[in-house]
C-alpha positions in Angstrom: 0.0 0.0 0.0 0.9 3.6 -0.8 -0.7 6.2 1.2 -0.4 10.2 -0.5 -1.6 12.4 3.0 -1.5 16.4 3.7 -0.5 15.9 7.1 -3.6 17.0 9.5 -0.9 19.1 12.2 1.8 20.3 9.2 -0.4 20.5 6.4 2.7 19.3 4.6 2.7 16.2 1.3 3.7 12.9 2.6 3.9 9.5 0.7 3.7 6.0 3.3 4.5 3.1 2.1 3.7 1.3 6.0 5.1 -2.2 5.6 3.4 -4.3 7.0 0.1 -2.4 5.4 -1.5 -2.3 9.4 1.8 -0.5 10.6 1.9 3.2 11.8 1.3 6.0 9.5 3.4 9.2 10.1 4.3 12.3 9.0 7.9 12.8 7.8 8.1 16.7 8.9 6.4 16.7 12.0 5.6 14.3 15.0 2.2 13.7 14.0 0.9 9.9 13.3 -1.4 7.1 13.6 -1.6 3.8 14.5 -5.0 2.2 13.9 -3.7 0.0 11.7 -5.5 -3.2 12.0 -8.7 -1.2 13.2 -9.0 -0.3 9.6 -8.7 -3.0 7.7 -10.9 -5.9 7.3 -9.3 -8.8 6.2 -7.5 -7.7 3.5 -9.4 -5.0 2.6 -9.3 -1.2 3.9 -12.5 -0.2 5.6 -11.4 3.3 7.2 -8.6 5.9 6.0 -5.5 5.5 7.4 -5.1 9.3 8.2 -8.5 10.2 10.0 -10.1 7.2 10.4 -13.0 8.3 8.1 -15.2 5.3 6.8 -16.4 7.0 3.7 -13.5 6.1 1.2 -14.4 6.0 -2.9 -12.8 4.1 -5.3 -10.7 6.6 -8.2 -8.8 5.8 -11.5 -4.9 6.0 -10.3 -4.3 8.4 -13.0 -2.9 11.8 -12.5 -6.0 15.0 -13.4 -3.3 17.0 -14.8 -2.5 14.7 -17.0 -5.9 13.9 -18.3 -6.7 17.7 -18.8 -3.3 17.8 -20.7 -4.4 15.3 -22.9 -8.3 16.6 -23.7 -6.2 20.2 -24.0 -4.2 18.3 -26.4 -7.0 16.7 -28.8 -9.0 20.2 -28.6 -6.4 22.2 -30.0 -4.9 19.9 -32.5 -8.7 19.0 -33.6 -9.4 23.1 -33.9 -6.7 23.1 -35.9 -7.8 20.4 -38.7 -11.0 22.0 -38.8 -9.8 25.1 -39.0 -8.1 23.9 -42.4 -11.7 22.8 -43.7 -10.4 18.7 -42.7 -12.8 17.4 -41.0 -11.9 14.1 -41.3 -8.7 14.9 -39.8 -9.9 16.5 -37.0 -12.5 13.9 -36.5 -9.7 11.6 -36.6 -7.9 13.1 -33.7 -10.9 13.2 -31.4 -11.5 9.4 -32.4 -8.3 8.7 -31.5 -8.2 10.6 -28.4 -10.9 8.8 -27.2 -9.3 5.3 -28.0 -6.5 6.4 -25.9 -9.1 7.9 -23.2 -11.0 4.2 -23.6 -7.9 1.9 -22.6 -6.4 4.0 -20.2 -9.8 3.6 -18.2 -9.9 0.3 -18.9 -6.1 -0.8 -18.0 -5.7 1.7 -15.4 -5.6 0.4 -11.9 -8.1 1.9 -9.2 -7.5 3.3 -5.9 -9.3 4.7 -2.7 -9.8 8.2 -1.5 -11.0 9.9 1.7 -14.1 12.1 1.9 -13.1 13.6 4.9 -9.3 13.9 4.2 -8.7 13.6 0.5 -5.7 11.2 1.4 -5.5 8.6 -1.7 -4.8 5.0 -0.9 -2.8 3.5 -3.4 -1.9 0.0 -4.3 -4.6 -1.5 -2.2 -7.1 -4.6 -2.5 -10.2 -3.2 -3.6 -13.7 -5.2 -3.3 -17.0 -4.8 -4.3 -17.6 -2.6 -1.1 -15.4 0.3 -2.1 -17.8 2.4 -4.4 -17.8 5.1 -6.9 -17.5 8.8 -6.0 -20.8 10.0 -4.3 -21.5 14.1 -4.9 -23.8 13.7 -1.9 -21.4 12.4 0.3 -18.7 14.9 -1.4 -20.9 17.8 -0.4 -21.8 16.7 3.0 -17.7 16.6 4.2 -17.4 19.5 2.3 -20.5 21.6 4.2 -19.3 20.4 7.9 -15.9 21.4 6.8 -17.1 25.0 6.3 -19.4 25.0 9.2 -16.2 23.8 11.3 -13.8 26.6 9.5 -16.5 29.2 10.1 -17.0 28.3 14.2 -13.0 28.0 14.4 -12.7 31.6 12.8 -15.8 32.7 15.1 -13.8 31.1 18.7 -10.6 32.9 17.4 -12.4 36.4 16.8 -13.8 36.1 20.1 -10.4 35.1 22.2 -8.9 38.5 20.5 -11.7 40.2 21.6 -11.3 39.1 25.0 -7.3 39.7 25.0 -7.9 43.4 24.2 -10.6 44.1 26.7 
């Protein structure tokens, strides 16, 4: 397994590789870690993140974004430019083959597990039929009590300065 974290005390990128997979996760700049390790697995399957703890993880193509957006960049511009030469078959013919490319990289591409809460991406794992697909209802509902805890953190910090100065 191959854990990619923000640290939750640094805020700072780590990569794990815990060996054994139950072992302690920490952070390489700071003294933070955990070490729920075989709490969040089941079997050989993980059930919770191994940075929070979350049990909402979704199962994600192991393919880097940028790349992806380089590539649909990439078939845009080069298909603008056939048609801009009045060859359409051309630039038909690069979006076709774009999406041949687009078509096995989904299918040959291996899948790995992300964190609602976190956004820490589990790597290398065993995956079942458990892990699911990317929920937007879930997505929004970390997202929400994120801000609601952001916005009563920033509302306890304007109220200690206000005490200090009185």
């Amino acid at each position: 397994m191959q854990i990619i974290f923000q640290c939750p005390v640094c805020e700072q990128r780590n990569l794990q590789r815990p060996e054994p997979v139950t072992a302690p996760v920490a952070c390489e700049h700071c003294d933070w870690s955990r070490d729920q390790g075989a709490a969040d697995f089941e079997g050989d399957f993980c059930r919770r993140c191994r940075i929070c703890g979350c049990d909402d993880l979704w199962r994600q193509k192991d393919f880097p974004p940028a790349l992806g957006l380089a590539c649909a960049g990439a078939g845009i511009v080069l298909s603008s430019i056939f048609w801009s030469r009045h060859e359409p078959n051309w630039a038909l013919g690069v979006l076709m083959a774009f999406a041949l490319v687009d078509l096995l990289l989904y299918t040959f591409m291996d899948d790995m597990l992300v964190c609602y809460r976190c956004r820490a991406r589990h790597r290398r794992t065993a995956l079942d039929k458990g892990h699911v697909d990317f929920d937007l209802e879930v997505s929004e509902r970390y997202i929400q009590m994120k801000k609601r805890q952001d916005e009563a953190e920033r509302k306890s910090n304007a109220g200690n300065t206000l005490q200090k100065t009185e």
